[in-house]
C-alpha positions as CSV (number, residue, x, y, z in Angstrom):
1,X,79.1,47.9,108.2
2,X,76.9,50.1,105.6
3,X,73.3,49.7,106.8
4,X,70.2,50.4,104.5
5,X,70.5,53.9,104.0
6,X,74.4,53.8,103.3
7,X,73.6,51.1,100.7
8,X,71.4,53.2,99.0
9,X,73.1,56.1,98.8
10,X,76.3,54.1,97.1
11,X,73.2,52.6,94.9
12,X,72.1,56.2,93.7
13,X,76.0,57.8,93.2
14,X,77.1,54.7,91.4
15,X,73.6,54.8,89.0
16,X,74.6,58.4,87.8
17,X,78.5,57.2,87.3
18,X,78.5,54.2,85.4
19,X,74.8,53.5,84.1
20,X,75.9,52.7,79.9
21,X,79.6,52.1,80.4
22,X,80.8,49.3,78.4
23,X,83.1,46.3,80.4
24,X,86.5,46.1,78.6
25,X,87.9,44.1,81.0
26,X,88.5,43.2,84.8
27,X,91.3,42.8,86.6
28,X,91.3,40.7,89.9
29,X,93.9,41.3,92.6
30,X,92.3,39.6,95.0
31,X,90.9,36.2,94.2
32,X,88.3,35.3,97.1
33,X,86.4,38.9,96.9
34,X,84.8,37.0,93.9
35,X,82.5,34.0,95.3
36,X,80.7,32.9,92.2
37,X,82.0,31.8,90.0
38,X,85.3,30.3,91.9
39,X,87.4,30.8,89.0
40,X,88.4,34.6,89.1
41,X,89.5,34.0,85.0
42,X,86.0,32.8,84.2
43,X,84.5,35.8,86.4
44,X,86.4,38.5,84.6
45,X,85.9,36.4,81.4
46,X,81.8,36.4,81.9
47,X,81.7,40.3,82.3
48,X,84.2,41.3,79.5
49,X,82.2,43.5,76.6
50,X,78.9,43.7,79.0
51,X,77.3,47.4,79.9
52,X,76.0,48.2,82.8
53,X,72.1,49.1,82.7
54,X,71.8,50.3,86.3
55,X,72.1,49.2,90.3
56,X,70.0,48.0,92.5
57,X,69.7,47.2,95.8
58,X,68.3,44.4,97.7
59,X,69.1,44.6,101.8
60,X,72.7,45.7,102.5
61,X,73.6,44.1,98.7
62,X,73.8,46.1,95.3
63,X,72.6,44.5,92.5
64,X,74.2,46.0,89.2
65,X,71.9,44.7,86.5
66,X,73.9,44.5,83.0
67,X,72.9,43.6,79.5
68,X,72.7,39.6,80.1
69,X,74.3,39.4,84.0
70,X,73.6,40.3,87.4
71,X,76.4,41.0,89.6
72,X,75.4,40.9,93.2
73,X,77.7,42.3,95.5
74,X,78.1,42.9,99.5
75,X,80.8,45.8,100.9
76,X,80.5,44.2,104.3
77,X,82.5,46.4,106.6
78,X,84.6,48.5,104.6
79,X,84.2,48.1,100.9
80,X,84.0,51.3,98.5
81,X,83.3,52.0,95.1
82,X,84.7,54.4,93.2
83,X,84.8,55.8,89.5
84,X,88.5,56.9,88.4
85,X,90.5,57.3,85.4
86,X,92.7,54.5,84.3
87,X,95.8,57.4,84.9
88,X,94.9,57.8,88.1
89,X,96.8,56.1,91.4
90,X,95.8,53.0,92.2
91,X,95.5,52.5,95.7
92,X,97.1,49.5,97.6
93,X,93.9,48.6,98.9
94,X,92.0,48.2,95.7
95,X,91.3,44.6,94.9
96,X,88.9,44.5,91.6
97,X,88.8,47.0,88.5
98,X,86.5,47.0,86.2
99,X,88.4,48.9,83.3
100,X,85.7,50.9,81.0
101,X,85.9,51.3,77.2
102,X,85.7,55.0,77.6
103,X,89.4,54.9,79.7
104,X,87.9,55.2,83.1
105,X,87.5,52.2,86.0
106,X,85.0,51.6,88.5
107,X,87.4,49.9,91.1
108,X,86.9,48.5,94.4
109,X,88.2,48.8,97.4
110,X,88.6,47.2,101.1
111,X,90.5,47.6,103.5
112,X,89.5,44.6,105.7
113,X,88.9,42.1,102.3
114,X,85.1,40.8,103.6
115,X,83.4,42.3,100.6
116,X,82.2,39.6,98.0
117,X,80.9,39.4,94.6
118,X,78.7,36.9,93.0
119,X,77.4,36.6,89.2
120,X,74.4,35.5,87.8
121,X,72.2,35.3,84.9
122,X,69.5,37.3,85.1
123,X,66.4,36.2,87.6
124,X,68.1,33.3,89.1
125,X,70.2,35.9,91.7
126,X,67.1,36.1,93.4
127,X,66.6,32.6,93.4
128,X,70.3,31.0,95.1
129,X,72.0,32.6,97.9
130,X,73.1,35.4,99.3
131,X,69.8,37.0,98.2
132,X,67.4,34.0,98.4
133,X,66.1,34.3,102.3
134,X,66.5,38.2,102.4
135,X,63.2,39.1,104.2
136,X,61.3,42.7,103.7
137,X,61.8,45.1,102.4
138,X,61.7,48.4,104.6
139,X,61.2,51.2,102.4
140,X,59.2,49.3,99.6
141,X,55.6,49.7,99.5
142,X,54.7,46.4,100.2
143,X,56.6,46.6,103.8
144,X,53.0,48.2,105.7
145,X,52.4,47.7,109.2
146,X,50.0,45.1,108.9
147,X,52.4,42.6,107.0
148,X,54.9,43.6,110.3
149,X,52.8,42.5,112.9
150,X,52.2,39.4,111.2
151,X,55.7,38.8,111.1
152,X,57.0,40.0,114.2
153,X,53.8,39.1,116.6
154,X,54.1,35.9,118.7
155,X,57.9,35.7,118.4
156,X,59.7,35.5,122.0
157,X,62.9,36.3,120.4
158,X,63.7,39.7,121.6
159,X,63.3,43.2,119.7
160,X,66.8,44.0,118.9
161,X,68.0,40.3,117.5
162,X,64.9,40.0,115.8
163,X,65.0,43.8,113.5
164,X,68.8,42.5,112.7
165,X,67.8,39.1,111.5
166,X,68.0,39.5,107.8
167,X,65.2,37.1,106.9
168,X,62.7,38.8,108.5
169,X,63.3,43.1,107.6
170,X,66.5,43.6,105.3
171,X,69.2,46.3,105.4
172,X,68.6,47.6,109.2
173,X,71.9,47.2,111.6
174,X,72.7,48.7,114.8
175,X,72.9,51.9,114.1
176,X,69.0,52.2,112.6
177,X,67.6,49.5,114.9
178,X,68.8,51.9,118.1
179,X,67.2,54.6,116.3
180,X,64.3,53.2,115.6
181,X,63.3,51.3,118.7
182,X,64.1,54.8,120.5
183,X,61.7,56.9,118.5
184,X,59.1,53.9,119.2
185,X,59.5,54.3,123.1
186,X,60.9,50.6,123.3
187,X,63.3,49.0,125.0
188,X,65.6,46.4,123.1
189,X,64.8,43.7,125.4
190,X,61.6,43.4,125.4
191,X,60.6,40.4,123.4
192,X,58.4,40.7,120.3
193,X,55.2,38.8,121.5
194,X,55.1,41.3,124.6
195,X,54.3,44.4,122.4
196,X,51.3,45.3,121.6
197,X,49.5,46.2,118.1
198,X,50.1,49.8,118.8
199,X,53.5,49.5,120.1
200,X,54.0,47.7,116.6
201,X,52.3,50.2,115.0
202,X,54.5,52.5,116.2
203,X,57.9,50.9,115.6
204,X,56.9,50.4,112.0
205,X,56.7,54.0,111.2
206,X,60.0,54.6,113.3
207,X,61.3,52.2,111.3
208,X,60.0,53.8,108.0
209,X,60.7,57.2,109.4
210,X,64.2,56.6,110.6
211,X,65.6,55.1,107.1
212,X,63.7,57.3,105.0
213,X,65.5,60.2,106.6
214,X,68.6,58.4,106.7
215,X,68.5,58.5,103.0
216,X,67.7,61.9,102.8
217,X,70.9,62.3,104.4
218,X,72.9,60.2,102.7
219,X,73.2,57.8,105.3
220,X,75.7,57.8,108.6
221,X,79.7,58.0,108.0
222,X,80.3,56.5,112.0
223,X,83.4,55.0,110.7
224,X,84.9,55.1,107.6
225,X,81.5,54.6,105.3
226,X,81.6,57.4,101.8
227,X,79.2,57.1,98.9
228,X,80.7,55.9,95.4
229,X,82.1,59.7,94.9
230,X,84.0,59.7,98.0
231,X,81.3,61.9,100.3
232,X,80.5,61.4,103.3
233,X,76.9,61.0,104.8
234,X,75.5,63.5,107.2
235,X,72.9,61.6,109.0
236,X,75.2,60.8,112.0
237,X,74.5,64.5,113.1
238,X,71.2,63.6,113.9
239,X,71.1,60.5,115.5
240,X,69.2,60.3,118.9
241,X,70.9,57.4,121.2
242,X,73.7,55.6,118.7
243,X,76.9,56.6,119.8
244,X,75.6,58.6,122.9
245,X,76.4,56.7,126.0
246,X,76.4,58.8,129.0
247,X,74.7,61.9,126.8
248,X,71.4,63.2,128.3
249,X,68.7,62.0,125.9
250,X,67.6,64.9,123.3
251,X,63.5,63.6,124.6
252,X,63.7,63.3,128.4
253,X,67.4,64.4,129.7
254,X,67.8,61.2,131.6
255,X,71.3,59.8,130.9
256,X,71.3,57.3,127.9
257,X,72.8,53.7,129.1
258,X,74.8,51.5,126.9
259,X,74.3,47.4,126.9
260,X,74.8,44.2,125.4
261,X,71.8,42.7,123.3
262,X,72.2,39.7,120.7
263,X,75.7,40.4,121.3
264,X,75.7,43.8,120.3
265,X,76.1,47.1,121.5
266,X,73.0,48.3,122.4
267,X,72.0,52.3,123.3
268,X,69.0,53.0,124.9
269,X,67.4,55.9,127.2
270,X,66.0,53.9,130.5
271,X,63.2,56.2,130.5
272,X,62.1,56.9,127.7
273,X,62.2,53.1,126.8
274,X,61.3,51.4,130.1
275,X,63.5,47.9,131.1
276,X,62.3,45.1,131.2
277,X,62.6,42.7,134.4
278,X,65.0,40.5,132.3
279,X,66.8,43.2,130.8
280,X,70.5,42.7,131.0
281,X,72.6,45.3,133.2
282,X,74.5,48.7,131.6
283,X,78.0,48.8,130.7
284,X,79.6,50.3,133.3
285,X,83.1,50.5,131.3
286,X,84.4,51.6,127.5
287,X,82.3,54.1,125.1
């Protein structure tokens, strides 16, 4: 699933491709993409003649602000944008188009069919779900490390869970939390209320640091992720422990170990991020 930085980089490709095109009209190919309203006619109806302003994002969602809506959309696992002209090929996997007065489309795409789209008027998006309970944001201002202690601090949940609950820091998944918690020196297990002010000092500028050069990079293409002109990110070159199991660790050398936290797969360097007592044991089998 696109994380933060791959969000962002789709947010930035799709502002300098279709920031002033004018809606003709949408076609919907598949009807339970779009989630509000629940009548795909009324949906396409809503957005014919509107103009995109811009996109935002808030978490993993894009927000594309138009002249009178807000269309709030999630790409979930393996959703794509992409601008096209109306002669080009449509592929079998595309599943809304938004056709352009100018003769190109901004279509989407996805493969697995999790992606959703929601419409609002403008302010209440923030207001009703899926945006309402989104918690801070990483790479905004407002996200210092004083405002994450006082969120995190006292919480027995463990690290890991707790960095991919969306109500408390948006837009960070496995990949970034990995990272992250690496660069800090921490394990994944160890529960919030056990660290201490500098050890959350410290994972709030790995968190910062790791994003913010994420961006840079154009985010991680671990699977099948491309920005909205079909590149792919380059930050998976540099990653430290995701994807590494069995790798000696760029820091230390040790061998990094693979696990399951929160249900996920978890990579971590035993040394350089020491276990916990209740820490849960490696994977001895798959990648």
């Amino acid at each position: 699933m696109p994380e933060l930085p791959e969000v962002e980089t789709v947010k930035r490709t799709l502002n300098a491709l279709i920031a002033g095109k004018q809606i003709h009209n949408v076609t919907v190919r598949l009807p339970r993409i779009i989630q509000r309203p629940d009548d795909i006619q009324a949906f396409a109806y809503m957005l014919q003649g509107h103009k995109f302003i811009g996109v935002e994002r808030r978490g993993k969602f894009l927000r594309f602000i138009l002249d009178g809506l807000v269309m709030v959309s999630h790409l979930r696992m393996e959703g794509r944008y992409g601008v096209y002209s109306s002669s080009d090929p449509l592929d079998k996997h595309t599943h809304v188009i938004f056709h352009f007065t100018d003769g190109t489309e901004l279509r989407y795409t996805d493969v697995r069919q999790f992606g959703t789209m929601h419409l609002f008027q403008p302010g209440e998006d923030l207001l009703l779900p899926p945006l309402n309970k989104l918690g801070l944001e990483p790479l905004d201002d407002s996200f210092t490390a004083d405002r994450f202690k006082a969120l995190v601090a006292g919480k027995s949940t463990k690290i890991k869970p707790l960095l991919l609950n969306q109500e408390y820091v948006v837009g960070i998944g496995n990949i970034y939390v990995d990272e992250s918690l690496h660069r800090a020196g921490i394990h994944p297990e160890e529960t919030a209320k056990s660290l201490t002010a500098g050890q959350l000092d410290k994972l709030h500028g790995a968190i910062v640091a790791t994003l913010s050069e994420a961006v840079d990079a154009g985010g991680s293409s671990i699977k099948s992720y491309v920005n909205g002109q079909g590149e792919s990110g380059r930050f998976q070159q540099e990653l430290l422990i995701y994807g590494r199991k069995n790798q000696p660790c760029a820091t230390c050398g040790t061998m990094i170990e693979k696990s399951v936290v929160g249900g996920r797969g978890t990579h971590y360097c035993p040394s350089c991020q020491p276990v916990p007592t209740a820490a849960v044991k490696p994977l001895t089998t798959g990648v």
